[in-house]
C-alpha positions as CSV (number, residue, x, y, z in Angstrom):
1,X,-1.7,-3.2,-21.0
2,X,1.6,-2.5,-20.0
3,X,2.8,-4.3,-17.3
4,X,4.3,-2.7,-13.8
5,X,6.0,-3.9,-11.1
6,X,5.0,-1.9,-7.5
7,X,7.2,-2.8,-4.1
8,X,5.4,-1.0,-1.6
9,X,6.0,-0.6,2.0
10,X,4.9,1.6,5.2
11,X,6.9,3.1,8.8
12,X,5.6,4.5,11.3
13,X,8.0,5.9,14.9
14,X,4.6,5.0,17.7
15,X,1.4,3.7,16.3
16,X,0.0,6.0,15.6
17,X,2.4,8.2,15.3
18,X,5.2,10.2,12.8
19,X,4.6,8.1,9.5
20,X,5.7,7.6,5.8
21,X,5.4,5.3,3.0
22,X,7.8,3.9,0.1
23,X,7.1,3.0,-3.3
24,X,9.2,2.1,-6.2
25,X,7.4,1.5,-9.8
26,X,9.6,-0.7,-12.3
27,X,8.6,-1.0,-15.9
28,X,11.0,-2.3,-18.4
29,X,13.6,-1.3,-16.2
30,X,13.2,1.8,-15.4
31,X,12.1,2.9,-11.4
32,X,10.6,6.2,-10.2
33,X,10.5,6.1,-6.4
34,X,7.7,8.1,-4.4
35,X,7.3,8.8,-1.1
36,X,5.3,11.0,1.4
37,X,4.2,11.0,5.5
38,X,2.2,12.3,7.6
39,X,2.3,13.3,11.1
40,X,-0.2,11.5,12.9
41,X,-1.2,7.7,11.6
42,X,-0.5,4.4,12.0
43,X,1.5,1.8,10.0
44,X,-1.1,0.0,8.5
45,X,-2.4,3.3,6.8
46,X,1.0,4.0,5.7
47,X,1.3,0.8,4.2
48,X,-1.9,1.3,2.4
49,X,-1.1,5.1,1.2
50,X,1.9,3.4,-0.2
51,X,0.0,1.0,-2.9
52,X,-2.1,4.3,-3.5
53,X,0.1,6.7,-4.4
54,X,2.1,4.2,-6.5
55,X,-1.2,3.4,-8.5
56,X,-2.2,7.1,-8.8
57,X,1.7,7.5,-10.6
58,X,0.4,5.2,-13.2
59,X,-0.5,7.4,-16.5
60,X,-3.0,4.2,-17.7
61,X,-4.6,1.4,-17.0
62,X,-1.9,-1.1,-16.3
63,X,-1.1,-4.5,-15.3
64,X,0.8,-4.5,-12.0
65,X,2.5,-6.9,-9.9
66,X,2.1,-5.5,-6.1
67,X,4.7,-6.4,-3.7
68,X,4.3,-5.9,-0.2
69,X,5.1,-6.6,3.5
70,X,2.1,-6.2,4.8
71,X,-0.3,-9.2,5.6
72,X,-3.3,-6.2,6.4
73,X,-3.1,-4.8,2.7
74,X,-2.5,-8.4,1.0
75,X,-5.0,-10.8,3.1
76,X,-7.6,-7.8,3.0
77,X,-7.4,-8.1,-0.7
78,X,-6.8,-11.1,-1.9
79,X,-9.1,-12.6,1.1
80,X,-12.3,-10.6,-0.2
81,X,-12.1,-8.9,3.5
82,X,-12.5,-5.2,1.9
83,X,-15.5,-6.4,-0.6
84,X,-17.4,-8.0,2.7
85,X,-16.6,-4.8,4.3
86,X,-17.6,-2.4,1.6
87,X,-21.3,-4.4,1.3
88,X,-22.2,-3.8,4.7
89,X,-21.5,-0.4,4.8
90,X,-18.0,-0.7,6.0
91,X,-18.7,-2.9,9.3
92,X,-16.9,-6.0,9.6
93,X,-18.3,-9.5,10.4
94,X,-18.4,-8.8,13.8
95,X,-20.2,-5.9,13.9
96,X,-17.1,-3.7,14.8
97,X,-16.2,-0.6,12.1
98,X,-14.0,-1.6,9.5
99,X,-10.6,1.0,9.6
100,X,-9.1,3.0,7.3
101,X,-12.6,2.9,5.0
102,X,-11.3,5.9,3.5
103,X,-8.2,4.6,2.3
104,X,-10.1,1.3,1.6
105,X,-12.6,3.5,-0.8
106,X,-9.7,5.4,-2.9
107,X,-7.7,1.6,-2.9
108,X,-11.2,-0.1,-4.6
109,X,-11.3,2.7,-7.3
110,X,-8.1,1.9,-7.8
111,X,-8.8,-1.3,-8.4
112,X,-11.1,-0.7,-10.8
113,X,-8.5,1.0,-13.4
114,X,-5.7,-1.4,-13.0
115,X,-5.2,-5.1,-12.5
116,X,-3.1,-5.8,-10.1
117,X,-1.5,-9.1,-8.6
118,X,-0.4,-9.1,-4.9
119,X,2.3,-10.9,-3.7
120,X,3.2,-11.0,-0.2
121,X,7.5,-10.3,1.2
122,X,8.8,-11.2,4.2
123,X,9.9,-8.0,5.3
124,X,13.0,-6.9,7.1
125,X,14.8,-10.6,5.2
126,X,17.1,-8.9,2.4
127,X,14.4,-8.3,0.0
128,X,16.3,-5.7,-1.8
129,X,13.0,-3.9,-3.3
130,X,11.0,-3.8,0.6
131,X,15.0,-2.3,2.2
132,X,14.4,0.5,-0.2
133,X,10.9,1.1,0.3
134,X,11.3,0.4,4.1
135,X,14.5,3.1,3.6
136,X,12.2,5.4,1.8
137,X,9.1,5.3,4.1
138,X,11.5,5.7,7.6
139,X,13.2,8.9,6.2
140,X,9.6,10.3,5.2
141,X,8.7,9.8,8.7
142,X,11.4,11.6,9.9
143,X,10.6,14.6,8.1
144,X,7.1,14.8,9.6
């Protein structure tokens, strides 16, 4: 498997509100940089439509390193949150609905195709991947 690096990261001006998302794929030093928005979400979805959309850029199953501000996304993940919340029908342990189980279903799929490690960034502390995303994911906000 070829192996990938993904910085991801999410905006949104309000929550919810105008939002957009940043991603940059690396892979043997070479970066292709997406981004997209929408008008009417919140951050966490954003940060989420991020790791997404840079999966879905991926032609195969690959390897890929996940890096990402977002303590939502990561703990979700590598906590076994989403697998609890997926097994009972998308209902958390304490009985409220789990958000975002759309995005939560296309991230598990996801999943499935490529293995991916998640490592957690300080954001906003002169990472320089997360300033680009975060750059990225603002101006796609804007234009919403």
């Amino acid at each position: 498997m070829r192996k990938v690096e993904l910085f991801t990261d999410g905006a949104c001006s309000g929550n919810p509100g105008k939002g957009g998302y940043g991603a940059i794929l690396r892979y043997m030093g070479h970066e292709k940089e997406i981004s997209g928005g929408e008008r009417d979400t919140t951050n966490n979805r954003m940060e989420m439509k991020a790791l997404i959309e840079g999966l879905k850029a991926l032609k195969e199953p690959c390897e890929v390193v996940v890096y990402s501000d977002s303590k939502y996304l990561i703990d979700a993940i590598t906590q076994k949150w989403v697998y609890g919340w997926e097994k009972r029908n998308w209902i958390k342990s304490d009985g409220n609905p789990a958000l975002n189980s759309d995005l939560w279903k296309e991230i598990l799929e996801l999943l499935k195709i490529h293995k991916c490690e998640f490592v957690w960034v300080k954001g906003h502390n002169g990472h320089p991947e997360n300033e680009r995303c975060d750059r990225l994911a603002v101006e796609a906000a804007a234009k919403q």
